[in-house]
MIKOL-747475 format. One record per residue (C-alpha): x, y, z; residue in three letters; residue number from 1. Coordinates in steps of 0.25 Angstrom, whole numbers, padded with zeros to 4 digits. Example, Ala and Ser with C-alpha at 12.3 -4.5 7.8 and 13.67 -1.06 7.14 Angstrom:
     c1     c2     c3  type  seq
   0049  -0018   0031   ALA    1
   0055  -0004   0029   SER    2
//
This chain:
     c1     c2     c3  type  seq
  -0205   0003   0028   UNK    1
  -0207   0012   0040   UNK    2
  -0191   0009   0044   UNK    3
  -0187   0015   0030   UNK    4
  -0196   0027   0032   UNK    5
  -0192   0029   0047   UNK    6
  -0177   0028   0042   UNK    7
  -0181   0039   0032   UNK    8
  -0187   0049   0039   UNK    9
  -0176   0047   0052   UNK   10
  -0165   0050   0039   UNK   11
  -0172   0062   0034   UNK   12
  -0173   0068   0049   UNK   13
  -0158   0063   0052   UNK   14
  -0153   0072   0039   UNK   15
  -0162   0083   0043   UNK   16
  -0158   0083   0059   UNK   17
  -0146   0095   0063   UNK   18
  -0138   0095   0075   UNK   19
  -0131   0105   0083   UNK   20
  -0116   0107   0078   UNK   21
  -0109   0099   0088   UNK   22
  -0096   0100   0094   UNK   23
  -0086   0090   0089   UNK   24
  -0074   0081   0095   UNK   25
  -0066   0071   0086   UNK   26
  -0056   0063   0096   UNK   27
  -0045   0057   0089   UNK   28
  -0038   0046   0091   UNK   29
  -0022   0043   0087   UNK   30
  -0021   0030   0081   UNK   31
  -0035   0022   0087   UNK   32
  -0039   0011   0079   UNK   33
  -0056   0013   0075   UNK   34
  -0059  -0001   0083   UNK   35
  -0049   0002   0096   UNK   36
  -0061   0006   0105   UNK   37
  -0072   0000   0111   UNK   38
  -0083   0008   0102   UNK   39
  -0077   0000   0091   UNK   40
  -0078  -0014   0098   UNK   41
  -0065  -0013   0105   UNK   42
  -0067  -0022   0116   UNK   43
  -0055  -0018   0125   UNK   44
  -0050  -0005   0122   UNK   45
  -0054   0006   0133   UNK   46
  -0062   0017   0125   UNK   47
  -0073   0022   0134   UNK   48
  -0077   0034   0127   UNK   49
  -0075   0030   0114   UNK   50
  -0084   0019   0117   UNK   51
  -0096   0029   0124   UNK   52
  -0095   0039   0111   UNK   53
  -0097   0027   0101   UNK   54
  -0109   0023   0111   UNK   55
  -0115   0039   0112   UNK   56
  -0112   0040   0096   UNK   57
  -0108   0033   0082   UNK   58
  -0095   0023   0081   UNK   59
  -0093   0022   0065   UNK   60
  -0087   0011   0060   UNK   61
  -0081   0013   0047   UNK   62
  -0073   0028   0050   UNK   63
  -0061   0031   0043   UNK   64
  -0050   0038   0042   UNK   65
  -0043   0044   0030   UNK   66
  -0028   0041   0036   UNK   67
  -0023   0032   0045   UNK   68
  -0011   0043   0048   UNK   69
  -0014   0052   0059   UNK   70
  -0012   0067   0056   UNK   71
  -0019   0062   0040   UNK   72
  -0031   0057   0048   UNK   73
  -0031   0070   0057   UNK   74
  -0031   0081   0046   UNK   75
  -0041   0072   0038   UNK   76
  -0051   0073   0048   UNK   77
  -0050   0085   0051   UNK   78
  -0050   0093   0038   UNK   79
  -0060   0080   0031   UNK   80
  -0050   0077   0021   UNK   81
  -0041   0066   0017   UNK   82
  -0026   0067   0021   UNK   83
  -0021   0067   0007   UNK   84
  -0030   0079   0005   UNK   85
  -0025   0086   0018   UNK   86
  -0012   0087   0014   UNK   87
  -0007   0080   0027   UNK   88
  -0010   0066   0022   UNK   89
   0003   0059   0028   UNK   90
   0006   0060   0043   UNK   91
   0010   0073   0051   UNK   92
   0009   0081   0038   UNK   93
   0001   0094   0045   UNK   94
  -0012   0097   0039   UNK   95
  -0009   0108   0030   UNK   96
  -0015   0122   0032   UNK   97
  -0023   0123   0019   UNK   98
  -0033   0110   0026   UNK   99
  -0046   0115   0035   UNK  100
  -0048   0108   0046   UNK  101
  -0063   0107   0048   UNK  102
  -0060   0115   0062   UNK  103
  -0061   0125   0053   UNK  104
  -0077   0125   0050   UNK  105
  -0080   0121   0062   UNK  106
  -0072   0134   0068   UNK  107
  -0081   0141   0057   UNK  108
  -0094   0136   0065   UNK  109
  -0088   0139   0077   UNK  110
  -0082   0127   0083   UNK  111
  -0071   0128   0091   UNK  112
  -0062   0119   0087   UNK  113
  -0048   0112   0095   UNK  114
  -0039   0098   0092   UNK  115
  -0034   0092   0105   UNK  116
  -0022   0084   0105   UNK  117
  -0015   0076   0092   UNK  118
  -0017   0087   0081   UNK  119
  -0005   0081   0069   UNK  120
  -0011   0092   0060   UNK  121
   0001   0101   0060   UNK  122
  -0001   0114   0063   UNK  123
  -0008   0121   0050   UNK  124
  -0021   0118   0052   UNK  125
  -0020   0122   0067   UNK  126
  -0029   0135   0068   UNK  127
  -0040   0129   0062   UNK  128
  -0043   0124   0077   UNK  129
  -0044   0132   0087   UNK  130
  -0035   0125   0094   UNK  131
  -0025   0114   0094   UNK  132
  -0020   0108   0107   UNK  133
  -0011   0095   0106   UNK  134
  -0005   0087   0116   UNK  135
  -0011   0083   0128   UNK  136
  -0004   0070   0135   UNK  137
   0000   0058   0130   UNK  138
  -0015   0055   0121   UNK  139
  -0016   0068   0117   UNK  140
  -0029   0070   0125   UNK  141
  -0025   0077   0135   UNK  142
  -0029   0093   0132   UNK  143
  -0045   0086   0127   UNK  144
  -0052   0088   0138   UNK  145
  -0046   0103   0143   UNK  146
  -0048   0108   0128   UNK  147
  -0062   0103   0126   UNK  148
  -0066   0110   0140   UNK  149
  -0060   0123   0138   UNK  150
  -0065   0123   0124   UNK  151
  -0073   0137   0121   UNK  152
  -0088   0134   0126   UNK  153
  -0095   0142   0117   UNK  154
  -0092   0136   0103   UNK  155
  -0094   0122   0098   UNK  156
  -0081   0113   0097   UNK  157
  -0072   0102   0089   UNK  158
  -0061   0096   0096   UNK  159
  -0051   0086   0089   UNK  160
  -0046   0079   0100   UNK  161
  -0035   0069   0095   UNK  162
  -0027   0059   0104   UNK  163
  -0014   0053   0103   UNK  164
  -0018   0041   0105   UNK  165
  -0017   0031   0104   UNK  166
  -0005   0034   0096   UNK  167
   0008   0027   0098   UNK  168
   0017   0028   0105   UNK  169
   0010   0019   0116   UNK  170
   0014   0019   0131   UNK  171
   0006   0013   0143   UNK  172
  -0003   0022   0151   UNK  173
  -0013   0027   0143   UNK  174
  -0023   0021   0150   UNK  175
  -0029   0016   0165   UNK  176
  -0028   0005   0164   UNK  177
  -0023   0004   0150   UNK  178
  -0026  -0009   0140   UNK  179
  -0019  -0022   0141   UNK  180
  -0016  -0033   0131   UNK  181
  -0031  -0041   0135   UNK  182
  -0038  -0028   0129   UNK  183
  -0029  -0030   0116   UNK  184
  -0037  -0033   0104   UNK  185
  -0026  -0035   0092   UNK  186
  -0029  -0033   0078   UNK  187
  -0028  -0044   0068   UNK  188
  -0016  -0035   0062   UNK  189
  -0007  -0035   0072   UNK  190
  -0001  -0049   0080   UNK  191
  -0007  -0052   0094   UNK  192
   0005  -0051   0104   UNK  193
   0006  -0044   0117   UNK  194
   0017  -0033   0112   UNK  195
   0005  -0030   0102   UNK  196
  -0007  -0029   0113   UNK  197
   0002  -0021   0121   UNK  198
   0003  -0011   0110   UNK  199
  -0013  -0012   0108   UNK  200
  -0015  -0011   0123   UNK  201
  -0007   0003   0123   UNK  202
  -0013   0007   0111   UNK  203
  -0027   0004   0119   UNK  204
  -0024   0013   0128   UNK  205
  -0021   0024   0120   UNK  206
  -0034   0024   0114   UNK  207
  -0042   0023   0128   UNK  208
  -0035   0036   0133   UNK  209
  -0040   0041   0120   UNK  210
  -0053   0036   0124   UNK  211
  -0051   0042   0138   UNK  212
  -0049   0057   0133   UNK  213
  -0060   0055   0125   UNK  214
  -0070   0052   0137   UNK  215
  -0064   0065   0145   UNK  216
  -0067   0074   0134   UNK  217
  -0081   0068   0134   UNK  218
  -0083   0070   0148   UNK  219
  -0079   0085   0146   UNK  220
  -0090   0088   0135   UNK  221
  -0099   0081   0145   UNK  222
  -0095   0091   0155   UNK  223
  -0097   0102   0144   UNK  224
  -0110   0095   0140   UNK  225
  -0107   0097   0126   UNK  226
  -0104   0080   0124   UNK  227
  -0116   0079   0116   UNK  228
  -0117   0089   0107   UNK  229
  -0101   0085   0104   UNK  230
  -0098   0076   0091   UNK  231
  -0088   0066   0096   UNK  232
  -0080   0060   0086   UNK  233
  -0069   0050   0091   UNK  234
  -0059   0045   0079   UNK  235
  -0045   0039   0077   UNK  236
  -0036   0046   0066   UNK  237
  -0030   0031   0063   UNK  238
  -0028   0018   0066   UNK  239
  -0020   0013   0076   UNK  240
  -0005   0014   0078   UNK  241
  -0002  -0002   0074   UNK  242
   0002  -0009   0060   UNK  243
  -0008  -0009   0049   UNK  244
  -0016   0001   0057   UNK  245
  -0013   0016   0057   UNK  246
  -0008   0022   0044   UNK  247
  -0015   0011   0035   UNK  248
  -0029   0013   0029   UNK  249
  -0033  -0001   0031   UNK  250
  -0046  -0001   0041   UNK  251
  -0034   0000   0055   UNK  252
  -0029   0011   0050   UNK  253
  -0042   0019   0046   UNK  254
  -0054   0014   0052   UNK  255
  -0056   0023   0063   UNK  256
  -0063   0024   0074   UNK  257
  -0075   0034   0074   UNK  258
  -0086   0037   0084   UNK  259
  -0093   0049   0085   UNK  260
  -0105   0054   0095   UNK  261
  -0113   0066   0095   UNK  262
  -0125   0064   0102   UNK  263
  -0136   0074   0093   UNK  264
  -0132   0066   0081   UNK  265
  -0127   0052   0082   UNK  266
  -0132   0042   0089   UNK  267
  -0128   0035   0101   UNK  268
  -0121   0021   0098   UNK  269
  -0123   0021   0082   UNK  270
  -0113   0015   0073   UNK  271
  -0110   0017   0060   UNK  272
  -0103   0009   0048   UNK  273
  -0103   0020   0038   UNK  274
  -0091   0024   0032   UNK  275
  -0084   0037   0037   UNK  276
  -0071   0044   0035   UNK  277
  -0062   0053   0045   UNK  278
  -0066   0065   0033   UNK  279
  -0079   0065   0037   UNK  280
  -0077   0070   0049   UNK  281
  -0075   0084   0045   UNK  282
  -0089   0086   0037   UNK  283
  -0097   0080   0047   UNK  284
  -0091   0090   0060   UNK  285
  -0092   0100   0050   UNK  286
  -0107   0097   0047   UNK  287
  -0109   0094   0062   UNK  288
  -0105   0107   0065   UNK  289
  -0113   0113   0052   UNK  290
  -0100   0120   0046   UNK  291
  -0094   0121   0033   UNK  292
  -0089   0109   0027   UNK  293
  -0076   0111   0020   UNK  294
  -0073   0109   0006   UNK  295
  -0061   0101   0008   UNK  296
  -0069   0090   0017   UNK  297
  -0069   0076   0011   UNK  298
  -0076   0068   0019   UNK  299
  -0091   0068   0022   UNK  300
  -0099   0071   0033   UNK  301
  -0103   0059   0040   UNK  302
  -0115   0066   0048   UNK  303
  -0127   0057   0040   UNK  304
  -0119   0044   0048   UNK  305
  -0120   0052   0062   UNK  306
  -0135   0052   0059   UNK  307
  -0136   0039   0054   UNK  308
  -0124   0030   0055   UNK  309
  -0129   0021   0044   UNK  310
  -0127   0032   0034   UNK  311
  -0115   0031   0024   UNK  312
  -0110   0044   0021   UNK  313
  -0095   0038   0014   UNK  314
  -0095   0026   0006   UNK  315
  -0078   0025   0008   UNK  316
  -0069   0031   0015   UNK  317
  -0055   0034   0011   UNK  318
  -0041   0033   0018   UNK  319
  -0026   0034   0016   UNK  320
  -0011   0031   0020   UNK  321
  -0001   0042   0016   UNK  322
   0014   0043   0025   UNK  323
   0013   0040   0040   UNK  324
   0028   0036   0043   UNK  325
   0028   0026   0030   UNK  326
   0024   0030   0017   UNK  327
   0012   0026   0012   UNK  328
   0001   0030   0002   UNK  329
  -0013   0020   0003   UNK  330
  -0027   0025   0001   UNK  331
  -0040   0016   0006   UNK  332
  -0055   0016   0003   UNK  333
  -0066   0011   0013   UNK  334
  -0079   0006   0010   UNK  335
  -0089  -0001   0017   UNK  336
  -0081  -0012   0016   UNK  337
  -0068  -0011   0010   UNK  338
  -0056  -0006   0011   UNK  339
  -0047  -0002  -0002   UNK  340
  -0033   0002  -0001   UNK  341
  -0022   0006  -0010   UNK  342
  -0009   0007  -0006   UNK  343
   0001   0014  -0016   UNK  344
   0016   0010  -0009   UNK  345
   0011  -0006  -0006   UNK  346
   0026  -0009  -0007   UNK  347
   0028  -0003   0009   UNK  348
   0022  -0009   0018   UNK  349
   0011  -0005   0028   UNK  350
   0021  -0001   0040   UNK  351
   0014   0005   0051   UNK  352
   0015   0019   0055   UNK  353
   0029   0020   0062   UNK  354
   0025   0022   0077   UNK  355
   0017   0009   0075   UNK  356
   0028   0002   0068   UNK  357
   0037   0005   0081   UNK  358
   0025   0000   0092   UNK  359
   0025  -0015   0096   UNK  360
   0014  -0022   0087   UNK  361
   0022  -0019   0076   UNK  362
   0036  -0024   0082   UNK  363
   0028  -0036   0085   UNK  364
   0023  -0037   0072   UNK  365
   0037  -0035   0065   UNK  366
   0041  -0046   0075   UNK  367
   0029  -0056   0070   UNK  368
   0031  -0051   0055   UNK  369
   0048  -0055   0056   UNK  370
   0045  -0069   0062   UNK  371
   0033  -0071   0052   UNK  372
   0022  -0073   0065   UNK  373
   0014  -0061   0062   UNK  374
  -0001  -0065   0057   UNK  375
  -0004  -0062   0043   UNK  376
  -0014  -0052   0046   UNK  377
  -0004  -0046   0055   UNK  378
   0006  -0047   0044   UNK  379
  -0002  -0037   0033   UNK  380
   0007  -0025   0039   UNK  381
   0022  -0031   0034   UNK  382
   0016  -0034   0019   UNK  383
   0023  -0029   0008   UNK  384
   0019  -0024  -0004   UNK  385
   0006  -0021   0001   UNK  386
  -0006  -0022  -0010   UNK  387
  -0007  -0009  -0017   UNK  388
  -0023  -0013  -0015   UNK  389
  -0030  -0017  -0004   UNK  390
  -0046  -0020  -0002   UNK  391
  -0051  -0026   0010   UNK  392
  -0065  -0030   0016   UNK  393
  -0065  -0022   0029   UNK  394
  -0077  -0027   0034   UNK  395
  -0072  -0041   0033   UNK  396
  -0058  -0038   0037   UNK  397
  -0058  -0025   0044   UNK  398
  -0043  -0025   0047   UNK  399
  -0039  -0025   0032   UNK  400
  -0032  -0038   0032   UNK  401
  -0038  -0043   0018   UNK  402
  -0034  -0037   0007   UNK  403
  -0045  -0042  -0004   UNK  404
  -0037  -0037  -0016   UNK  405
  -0026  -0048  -0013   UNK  406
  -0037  -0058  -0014   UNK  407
  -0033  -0066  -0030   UNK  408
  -0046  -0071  -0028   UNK  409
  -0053  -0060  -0023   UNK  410
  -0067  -0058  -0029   UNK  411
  -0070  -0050  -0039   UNK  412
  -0078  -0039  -0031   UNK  413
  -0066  -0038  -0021   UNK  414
  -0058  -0032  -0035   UNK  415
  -0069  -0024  -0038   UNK  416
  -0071  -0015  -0025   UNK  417
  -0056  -0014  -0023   UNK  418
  -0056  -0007  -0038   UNK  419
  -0066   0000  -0035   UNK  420
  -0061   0006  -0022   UNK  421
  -0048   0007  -0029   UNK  422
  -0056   0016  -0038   UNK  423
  -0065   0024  -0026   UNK  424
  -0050   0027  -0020   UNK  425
  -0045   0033  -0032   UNK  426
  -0055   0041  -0035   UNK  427
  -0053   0046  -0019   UNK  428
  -0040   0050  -0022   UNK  429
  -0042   0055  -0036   UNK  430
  -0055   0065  -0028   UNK  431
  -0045   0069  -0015   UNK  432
  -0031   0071  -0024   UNK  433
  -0024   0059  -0018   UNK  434
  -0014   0054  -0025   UNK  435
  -0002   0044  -0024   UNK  436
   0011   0052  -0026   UNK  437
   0020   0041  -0028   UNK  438
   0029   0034  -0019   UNK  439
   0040   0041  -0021   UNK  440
   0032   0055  -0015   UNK  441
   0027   0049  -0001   UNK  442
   0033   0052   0011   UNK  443
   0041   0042   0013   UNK  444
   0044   0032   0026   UNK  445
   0049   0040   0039   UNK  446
   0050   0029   0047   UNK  447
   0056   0015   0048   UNK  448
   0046   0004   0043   UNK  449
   0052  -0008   0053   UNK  450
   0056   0003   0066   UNK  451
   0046   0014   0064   UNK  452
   0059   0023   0065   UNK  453
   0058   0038   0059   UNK  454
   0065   0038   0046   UNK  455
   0075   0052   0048   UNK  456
   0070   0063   0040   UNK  457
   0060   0056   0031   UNK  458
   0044   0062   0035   UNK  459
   0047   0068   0047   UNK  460
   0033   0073   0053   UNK  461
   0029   0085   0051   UNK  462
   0035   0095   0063   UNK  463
   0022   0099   0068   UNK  464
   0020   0083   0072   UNK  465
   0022   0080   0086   UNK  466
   0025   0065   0090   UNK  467
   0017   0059   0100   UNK  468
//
């Protein structure tokens, strides 16, 4: 009895606690898996920093993204709506004019506001930052540290500092000294050879020079004094650059990874298992910073999990798959323990994007596939037709190798919650206006399925996109 009073009276005094506006950094990651780093029980890969913030703050488990597609996932978060809302729902559409990025708010509070390296916004949307610097050496981190120490000292910041990596395409020297094959953990999806641990080793190391950025900007707000009274967020816009990964809204492609620390609010070395989405972020900076929410916002502010990481603020969290190199149209719903997808064009097959389609663990995994050696789980990418319905358990089989629904004998309850979130998905459409134009009116494939070679004159990127 004294425990459940205690636990009242601490939440009535959590809800009724303010904080100073703090100033805000979200460092993004290009292509990072959710569990590629030591916070999330990574045993091998060099990640430092990562590691320390997870330790100083909150490492939640079940983040999301709305698009396993980077410049979707980038306007999603940073206007809090879903990319079919955005109006730049398939990759390297720019975000259109009309969108307000929640810069802009901030801006209104005061804030000054900056993006520091990948930007794959197009050029609309622009001047609601005060500024936009791209570039900066091969990871894209290179002008972090010079813009946030000559950043205006006399008003409150946001920075969105965005990497390349660990993007393809991969080359050695990213790292001192860089990963090798030991360090390799493979995935049950792909084969275990050494053409594919070198590609994962390389991949490795893209990601610890992320982590290494992130620690010189640390030490730089240590320098400024102003670490702790900054909210660190530190996210993935999708899942890695392999098969059955990126561009799939199975738990590879849209799990992310998602730690945050802010010293006056969350609390050092605390986890969370509540549901969160990448449209969240939005109202939360934006009641962080005590502005104006927008209108437009879809998500919801997950500050009440900041406070206390037990708290549930979503009971699912939506994602989807429009064109990235192949067309596609899939949606997902994720609760607590499922995953529910739908696929509307199950007759092509889930090719990877197409720089993963040209890297080596898919050539090895063509090479198994053609002389009928490749594992069945490994196998899953090559099926076709897909089912038009999938449901899997993903706390039992987080890499979504199961489908349920294929199951004859399936138990009743099984066919019951995958109707039901059939249902809960179409009324998410039917209440954000997303709608399945037929097959005919996607943007069809700009790129060979088997080479990865561009297709001449079918979906060129839009002009403002710069290759890598």
């Amino acid at each position: 009895m004294k425990r459940i009073l205690l636990a009242i009276l601490l939440s009535a005094f959590m809800s009724n606690v303010t904080y100073a506006a703090p100033n805000f950094i979200i460092f993004v990651a290009d292509d990072m898996a959710w569990d590629d780093c030591g916070a999330y029980g990574h045993p091998t890969i060099k990640t430092p920093n990562i590691d320390k913030l997870a330790r100083g703050g909150m490492r939640f488990d079940r983040a999301y993204l709305t698009c396993s597609s980077c410049s979707p996932s980038r306007c999603s978060m940073l206007t809090g709506r879903y990319p079919h809302s955005t109006g730049a729902g398939e990759l390297h559409l720019p975000l259109p004019a009309s969108q307000t990025l929640f810069t802009t708010p901030l801006r209104e509070k005061g804030y000054y506001t900056a993006s520091v390296g990948k930007w794959h916004l197009g050029n609309a949307v622009i001047p609601q930052m005060d500024l936009v610097k791209t570039g900066g050496g091969p990871g894209g981190e290179g002008h972090w540290v010079d813009v946030v120490k000559n950043r205006p000292k006399d008003k409150p910041f946001f920075f969105w500092l965005a990497a390349t990596d660990p993007h393809r395409a991969y080359k050695p020297g990213a790292i001192d000294p860089p990963h090798t094959i030991a360090d390799v953990r493979v995935p049950p999806i792909f084969p275990d050879t050494s053409k594919v641990r070198e590609d994962l080793a390389l991949y490795y190391d893209e990601i610890g020079r992320f982590d290494e950025y992130i620690g010189k900007v640390l030490d730089e707000l240590q320098i400024q004094g102003v670490l702790d009274e900054t909210l660190i967020l530190v996210i993935s816009d999708n899942g890695r650059p392999f098969p059955r990964c990126k561009t799939t809204v199975l738990e590879d492609g849209v799990k992310t990874p998602f730690v945050v620390r802010y010293p006056p609010l969350v609390k050092a070395g605390s986890v969370s298992s509540s549901l969160v989405s990448t449209i969240d972020i939005a109202p939360t900076l934006i009641q962080l910073a005590d502005a104006s929410q927008l209108d437009s916002f879809q998500g919801k502010s997950f500050v009440p999990i900041l406070e206390n990481p037990e708290t549930k603020t979503q009971t699912m969290v939506y994602s989807e798959h429009n064109w990235h190199d192949y067309r596609a149209f899939e949606r997902s719903v994720c609760t607590e323990q499922y995953r529910y997808v739908r696929n509307w064009v199950p007759e092509l097959p889930s090719t990877p994007p197409a720089d993963a389609v040209r890297s080596p663990t898919y050539d090895e995994m063509k090479r198994l596939h053609a002389e009928g050696k490749l594992t069945p789980t490994a196998e899953l990418v090559f099926d076709v037709p897909r089912a038009s319905e999938e449901l899997y358990d993903i706390i039992k089989d987080p890499h979504c190798l199961t489908n349920l629904l294929l199951d004859k004998r399936r138990p009743r309850e099984i066919t019951v919650t995958g109707l039901k979130l059939l249902g809960n998905l179409s009324h998410w459409q039917s209440a954000t206006e997303d709608n399945f134009p037929g097959i005919e009116k996607i943007t069809p494939d700009g790129f060979h399925r088997v080479t990865g070679e561009r297709i001449p004159g079918i979906a060129a990127p839009h002009p403002s996109f710069k290759k890598k």
